[in-house]
C-alpha positions, 0 to 999 in steps of 0.5 A, a space after each residue: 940189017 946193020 945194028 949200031 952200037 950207041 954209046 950215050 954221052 950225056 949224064 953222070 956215071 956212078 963214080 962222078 956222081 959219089 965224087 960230086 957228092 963227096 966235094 959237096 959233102 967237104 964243102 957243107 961240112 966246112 962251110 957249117 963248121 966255119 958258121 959254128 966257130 964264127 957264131 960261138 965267137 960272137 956270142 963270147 965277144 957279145 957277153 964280154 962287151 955287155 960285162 965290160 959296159 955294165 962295169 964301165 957304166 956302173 962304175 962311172 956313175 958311183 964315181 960321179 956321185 962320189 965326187 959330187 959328195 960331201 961325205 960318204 957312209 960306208 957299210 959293207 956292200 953299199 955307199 951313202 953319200 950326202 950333199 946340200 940337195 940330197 942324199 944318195 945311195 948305192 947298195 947290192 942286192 940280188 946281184 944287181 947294184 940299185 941306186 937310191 935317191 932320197 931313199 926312192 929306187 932310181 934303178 939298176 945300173 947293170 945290165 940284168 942278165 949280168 950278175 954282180 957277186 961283189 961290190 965293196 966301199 973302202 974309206 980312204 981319209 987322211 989329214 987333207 981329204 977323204 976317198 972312196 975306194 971301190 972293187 966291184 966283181 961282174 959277171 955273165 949268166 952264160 954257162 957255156 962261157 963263164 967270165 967275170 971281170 974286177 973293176 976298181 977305182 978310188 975317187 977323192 970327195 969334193 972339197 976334200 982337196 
Protein backbone atom coordinates (compact mmCIF):
# COMPACT_ATOMS: atom_id res chain seq x y z
CA UNK A 1 0.00 0.00 0.00
CA UNK A 2 1.66 3.49 -1.18
CA UNK A 3 0.40 6.32 1.06
CA UNK A 4 0.72 9.79 -0.75
CA UNK A 5 1.35 12.60 1.21
CA UNK A 6 -1.33 15.50 0.02
CA UNK A 7 -0.37 18.82 0.73
CA UNK A 8 -3.56 21.40 0.03
CA UNK A 9 -2.62 24.31 -1.84
CA UNK A 10 -5.55 25.95 -1.77
CA UNK A 11 -7.05 28.52 1.47
CA UNK A 12 -5.35 30.98 3.42
CA UNK A 13 -2.86 30.14 6.26
CA UNK A 14 -3.26 31.98 9.79
CA UNK A 15 -0.21 34.44 9.11
CA UNK A 16 -1.89 35.54 5.44
CA UNK A 17 -5.22 35.65 7.18
CA UNK A 18 -3.84 38.17 10.55
CA UNK A 19 -1.93 40.30 7.56
CA UNK A 20 -5.03 40.67 5.42
CA UNK A 21 -6.85 41.52 8.43
CA UNK A 22 -4.28 44.20 9.42
CA UNK A 23 -4.12 45.98 5.71
CA UNK A 24 -7.69 46.03 5.96
CA UNK A 25 -8.09 47.11 9.40
CA UNK A 26 -5.17 50.24 8.22
CA UNK A 27 -7.26 51.10 5.24
CA UNK A 28 -10.80 51.31 7.25
CA UNK A 29 -9.42 53.21 9.92
CA UNK A 30 -8.13 55.74 7.21
CA UNK A 31 -10.42 55.66 5.05
CA UNK A 32 -13.08 56.73 8.07
CA UNK A 33 -10.30 58.84 9.57
CA UNK A 34 -10.31 60.88 6.25
CA UNK A 35 -14.64 60.87 6.03
CA UNK A 36 -14.31 62.44 9.61
CA UNK A 37 -11.80 65.26 8.80
CA UNK A 38 -13.29 66.01 5.56
CA UNK A 39 -17.28 66.21 7.12
CA UNK A 40 -15.95 68.44 10.25
CA UNK A 41 -14.35 70.58 7.22
CA UNK A 42 -17.54 70.89 5.87
CA UNK A 43 -19.55 71.89 8.55
CA UNK A 44 -16.78 74.65 9.67
CA UNK A 45 -17.05 75.91 5.72
CA UNK A 46 -21.03 75.66 5.94
CA UNK A 47 -21.34 77.66 9.39
CA UNK A 48 -18.83 80.31 8.13
CA UNK A 49 -20.66 80.92 4.76
CA UNK A 50 -24.12 80.82 6.44
CA UNK A 51 -22.26 83.99 9.23
CA UNK A 52 -21.14 85.59 6.22
CA UNK A 53 -24.49 85.61 3.81
CA UNK A 54 -26.60 86.71 7.18
CA UNK A 55 -24.04 89.79 7.27
CA UNK A 56 -23.90 90.36 3.80
CA UNK A 57 -27.59 90.15 3.45
CA UNK A 58 -28.59 92.10 6.44
CA UNK A 59 -26.13 94.55 5.84
CA UNK A 60 -27.17 95.48 2.31
CA UNK A 61 -30.65 95.51 3.07
CA UNK A 62 -30.22 98.35 6.26
CA UNK A 63 -27.81 99.93 3.72
CA UNK A 64 -30.30 100.30 0.99
CA UNK A 65 -33.02 101.53 3.34
CA UNK A 66 -30.55 104.20 4.49
CA UNK A 67 -29.67 105.59 1.11
CA UNK A 68 -33.30 105.62 0.57
CA UNK A 69 -33.84 107.91 3.60
CA UNK A 70 -34.58 111.32 4.28
CA UNK A 71 -33.62 111.25 7.67
CA UNK A 72 -32.63 108.72 10.24
CA UNK A 73 -33.45 108.38 14.19
CA UNK A 74 -30.97 106.70 15.99
CA UNK A 75 -31.45 104.85 19.38
CA UNK A 76 -29.09 102.44 20.92
CA UNK A 77 -29.70 99.11 19.24
CA UNK A 78 -32.08 100.35 16.20
CA UNK A 79 -32.52 102.78 13.38
CA UNK A 80 -35.71 104.66 12.28
CA UNK A 81 -35.71 106.11 8.88
CA UNK A 82 -38.20 108.03 7.31
CA UNK A 83 -39.04 109.21 3.84
CA UNK A 84 -42.23 110.55 1.67
CA UNK A 85 -43.98 107.09 1.54
CA UNK A 86 -42.89 105.46 4.72
CA UNK A 87 -41.37 104.71 7.63
CA UNK A 88 -39.07 102.16 8.18
CA UNK A 89 -37.26 100.54 11.25
CA UNK A 90 -34.32 98.29 11.91
CA UNK A 91 -34.04 96.95 15.76
CA UNK A 92 -32.34 94.03 17.81
CA UNK A 93 -34.14 91.81 19.37
CA UNK A 94 -33.68 88.45 20.58
CA UNK A 95 -30.36 88.20 18.74
CA UNK A 96 -32.16 88.51 15.41
CA UNK A 97 -32.48 91.89 13.53
CA UNK A 98 -36.59 92.71 12.68
CA UNK A 99 -37.27 95.10 10.18
CA UNK A 100 -40.43 96.90 10.65
CA UNK A 101 -42.27 98.94 7.92
CA UNK A 102 -45.00 101.33 9.13
CA UNK A 103 -44.52 99.65 12.51
CA UNK A 104 -45.64 96.14 11.12
CA UNK A 105 -43.15 93.36 11.31
CA UNK A 106 -41.62 92.54 7.73
CA UNK A 107 -39.18 89.88 9.08
CA UNK A 108 -35.96 88.86 10.35
CA UNK A 109 -33.00 89.58 8.06
CA UNK A 110 -30.75 86.74 9.51
CA UNK A 111 -30.62 83.58 9.36
CA UNK A 112 -32.22 81.83 12.66
CA UNK A 113 -29.86 79.65 13.66
CA UNK A 114 -27.48 82.72 13.71
CA UNK A 115 -27.08 84.95 16.56
CA UNK A 116 -26.46 88.84 16.46
CA UNK A 117 -24.92 89.91 19.97
CA UNK A 118 -24.30 93.54 18.52
CA UNK A 119 -25.66 95.87 16.24
CA UNK A 120 -25.06 99.63 16.93
CA UNK A 121 -26.37 103.19 14.40
CA UNK A 122 -23.90 105.98 14.78
CA UNK A 123 -24.75 109.41 13.15
CA UNK A 124 -22.36 110.91 11.17
CA UNK A 125 -23.51 114.85 10.19
CA UNK A 126 -21.43 117.45 8.94
CA UNK A 127 -22.36 120.84 7.59
CA UNK A 128 -23.24 119.26 3.81
CA UNK A 129 -24.69 115.68 4.64
CA UNK A 130 -25.71 113.15 7.33
CA UNK A 131 -24.43 109.22 7.33
CA UNK A 132 -24.97 106.38 9.23
CA UNK A 133 -22.36 104.21 10.44
CA UNK A 134 -23.33 100.72 11.25
CA UNK A 135 -21.27 97.72 13.34
CA UNK A 136 -22.89 94.82 13.70
CA UNK A 137 -21.59 91.35 15.44
CA UNK A 138 -22.85 87.89 13.99
CA UNK A 139 -22.42 84.63 15.22
CA UNK A 140 -23.20 80.89 15.00
CA UNK A 141 -25.02 78.59 17.41
CA UNK A 142 -22.13 75.72 16.90
CA UNK A 143 -20.67 74.91 20.11
CA UNK A 144 -17.87 72.69 18.47
CA UNK A 145 -16.92 75.91 16.30
CA UNK A 146 -17.80 79.21 17.88
CA UNK A 147 -17.00 81.84 15.25
CA UNK A 148 -18.54 85.38 15.07
CA UNK A 149 -17.86 87.89 12.33
CA UNK A 150 -17.68 92.34 12.67
CA UNK A 151 -19.17 93.86 9.87
CA UNK A 152 -19.16 97.42 9.29
CA UNK A 153 -20.35 100.27 6.82
CA UNK A 154 -20.99 103.77 6.82
CA UNK A 155 -23.59 104.81 4.20
CA UNK A 156 -24.43 108.90 3.16
CA UNK A 157 -28.72 109.64 3.24
CA UNK A 158 -30.14 110.56 0.05
CA UNK A 159 -30.17 114.30 -0.57
CA UNK A 160 -27.74 114.80 1.97
CA UNK A 161 -24.83 115.36 -0.82
Amino acid sequence: MIIKNIKLENGYSMIETIIYLAIFTFISIFVINSFIIIMSSFWVTHSNRNILESGITSLERITREIREAESAIINENEIILTNDEDTVSFELEDGLINMYENSILIGNLTNPNMIVSDLSFASISTTESQGVKIQMTISNNNTNNPRSEIFNNTIILRGSY
